[in-house]
N, C-alpha and C positions, 0 to 999 in steps of 0.2 A: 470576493472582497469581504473581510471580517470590517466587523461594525468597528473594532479603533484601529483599524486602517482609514475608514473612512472621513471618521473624527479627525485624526489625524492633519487628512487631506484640507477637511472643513476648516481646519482650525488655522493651520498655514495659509487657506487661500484668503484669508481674515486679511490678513497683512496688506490690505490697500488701501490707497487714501479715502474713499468714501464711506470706509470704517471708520477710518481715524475724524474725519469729518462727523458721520455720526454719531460716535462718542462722546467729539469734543464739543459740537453745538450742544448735546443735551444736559453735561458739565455745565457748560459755561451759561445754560437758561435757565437752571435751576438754583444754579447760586446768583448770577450776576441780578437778575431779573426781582428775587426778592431784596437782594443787597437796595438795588436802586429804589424802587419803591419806599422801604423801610426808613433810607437815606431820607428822603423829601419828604416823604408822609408820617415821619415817627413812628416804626412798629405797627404799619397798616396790616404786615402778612403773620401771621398768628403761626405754629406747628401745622396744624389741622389746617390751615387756607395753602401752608408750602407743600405738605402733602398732596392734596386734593391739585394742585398745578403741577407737581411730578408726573401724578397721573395724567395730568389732559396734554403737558408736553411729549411728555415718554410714547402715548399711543400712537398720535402723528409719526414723531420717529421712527419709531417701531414700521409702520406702515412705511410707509416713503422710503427707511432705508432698504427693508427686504427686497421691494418693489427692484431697488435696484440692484441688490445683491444677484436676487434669482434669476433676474431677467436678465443680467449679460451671460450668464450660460444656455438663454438661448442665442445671442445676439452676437456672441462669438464663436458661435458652433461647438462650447466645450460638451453638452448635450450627446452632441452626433459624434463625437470626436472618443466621450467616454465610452459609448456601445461599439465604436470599433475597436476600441482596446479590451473589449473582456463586459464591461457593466451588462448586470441584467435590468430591464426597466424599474423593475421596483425599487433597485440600488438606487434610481436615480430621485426618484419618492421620498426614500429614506435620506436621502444628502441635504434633497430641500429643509427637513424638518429639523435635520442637526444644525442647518443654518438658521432654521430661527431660534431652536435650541438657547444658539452661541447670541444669539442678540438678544434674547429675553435674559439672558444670564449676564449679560454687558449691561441691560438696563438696572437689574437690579445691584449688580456690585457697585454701580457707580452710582447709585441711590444710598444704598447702604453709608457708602463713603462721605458721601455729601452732608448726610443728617448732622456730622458732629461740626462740619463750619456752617451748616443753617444756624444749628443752635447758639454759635457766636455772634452768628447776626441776629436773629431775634432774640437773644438775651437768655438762653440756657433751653438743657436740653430735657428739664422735665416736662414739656409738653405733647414730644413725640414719645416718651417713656405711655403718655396717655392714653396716647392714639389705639384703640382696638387693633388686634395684632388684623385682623383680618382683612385693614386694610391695607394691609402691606401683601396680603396674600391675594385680593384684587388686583392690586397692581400686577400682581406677578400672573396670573391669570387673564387679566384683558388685555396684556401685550401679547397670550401667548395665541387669542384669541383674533388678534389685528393681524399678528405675523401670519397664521394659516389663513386668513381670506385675502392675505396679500399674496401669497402661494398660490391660491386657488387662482385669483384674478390673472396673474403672470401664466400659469399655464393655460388658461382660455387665449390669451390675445398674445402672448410671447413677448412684447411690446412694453414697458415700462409705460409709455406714453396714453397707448391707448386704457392699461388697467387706472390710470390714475384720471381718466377724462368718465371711465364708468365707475368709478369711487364720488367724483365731484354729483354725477346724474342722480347717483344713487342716494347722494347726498339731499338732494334736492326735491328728489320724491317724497321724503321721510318727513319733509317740514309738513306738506297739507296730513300726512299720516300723525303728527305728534299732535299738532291742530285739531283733529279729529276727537284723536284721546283725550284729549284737554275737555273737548265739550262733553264728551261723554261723560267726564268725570265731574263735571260742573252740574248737567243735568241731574247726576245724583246715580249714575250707573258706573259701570267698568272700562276702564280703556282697555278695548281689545284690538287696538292698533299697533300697540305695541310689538305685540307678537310678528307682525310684518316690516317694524323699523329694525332690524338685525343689528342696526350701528349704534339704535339707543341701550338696547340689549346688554351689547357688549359693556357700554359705559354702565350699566349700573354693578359691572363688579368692582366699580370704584372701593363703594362701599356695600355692598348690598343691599341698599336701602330700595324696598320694591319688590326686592326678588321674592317668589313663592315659588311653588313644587313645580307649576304648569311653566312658568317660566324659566326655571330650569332645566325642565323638561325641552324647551324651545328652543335653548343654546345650545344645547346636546346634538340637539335634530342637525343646527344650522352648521357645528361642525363636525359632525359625523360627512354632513354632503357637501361639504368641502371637502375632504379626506378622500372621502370615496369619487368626488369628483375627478379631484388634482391625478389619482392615481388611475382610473380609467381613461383620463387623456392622454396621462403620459403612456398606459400601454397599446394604444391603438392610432398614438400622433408618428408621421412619418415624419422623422428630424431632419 
């Protein structure tokens, strides 16, 4: 199987409603959501505040939709179904990754598109002309970043249900770890907690505001072993 064969494949199997679903909710939260605001509070959401909410809705998304994207080809045997037609395991690696590929690239064309009716709602568009381009390079980066540990969590537990019940836990852990950091950083030292919240991590390619070299360093590690996770399970998982 050549790689735009597979693309291909990916990009056809796109055509279901939980796409279209995740598309349209994220459309319709990124405009509707400051439209209303703006509406009742007169211009409360600024460029840079509609920004900064692309990001925290798109990442959600992002997660949640792959969550379900990948996990019904375990759920409906397309998996087992592709190695008995020819796939070799690592094809099937490679499919995940085009699949989030294709939804990091649906978040941002439909980000892109969005900015010039933001800028009618908030009243022009020289304030995103403002915005540091690199936060639009975050965006594009910590979705790509959510998609592969939502990959990695679907091939642990095949399950949509159960990756999103160790998303929530993990969730949960991170608050006494951010708490931690906080006092650290109060006492007049270093949060080195951080390095163990993976979810806080990821958010600060919002903007990079925080990032240094070890911390970059730390993102790398976290998806390098997802990578090398996702694809050592799938060559030793019996489907």
């Amino acid at each position: 199987m050549t790689l735009p064969q597979m693309l291909k494949i990916e990009i056809y199997k796109l055509e279901r409603f939980d796409f279209y679903l995740f598309a349209g909710l994220y459309l319709l939260m990124i405009i509707a959501i400051p439209f209303g605001v703006n509406s009742i509070f007169g211009n409360a959401i600024s460029s840079t505040e509609s920004v900064k909410f692309m990001h925290m809705v798109s990442i959600k998304l992002m997660f949640f939709g792959t969550l379900v994207a990948v996990s019904r080809e375990y759920t409906n045997q397309v998996n087992r179904k592709r190695l008995l037609n020819g796939y070799r395991r690592h094809e099937l690696f490679l499919s995940q990754l085009i699949t989030v590929g294709l939804y990091v690239m649906a978040i941002m064309v439909l980000s892109l598109l969005s900015i010039p009716i933001l800028g009618l709602i908030i009243g022009g568009f020289s304030g995103f002309l403002d915005i540091p381009w690199f936060w639009y390079t975050g965006l594009l980066l910590s979705n790509i970043a959510w998609g592969l540990f939502a990959v990695f969590l679907v091939n642990i537990f095949k399950r949509a249900l159960w990756a999103i019940l160790v998303y929530f836990a993990i969730s949960v852990i991170e608050i006494p770890l951010k708490i931690a950091g906080q006092f650290q950083l109060a006492s007049g030292g270093k949060d080195n907690m951080v390095y163990f919240a993976q979810m806080e991590l990821f958010n600060k390619f919002q903007t990079f505001e925080g990032l240094n070299f070890t911390l970059v360093i730390a993102l790398i590690v976290y998806l390098l072993l997802y990578q090398f996770g996702s694809l050592l399970i799938i060559k030793r998982r019996d489907f």
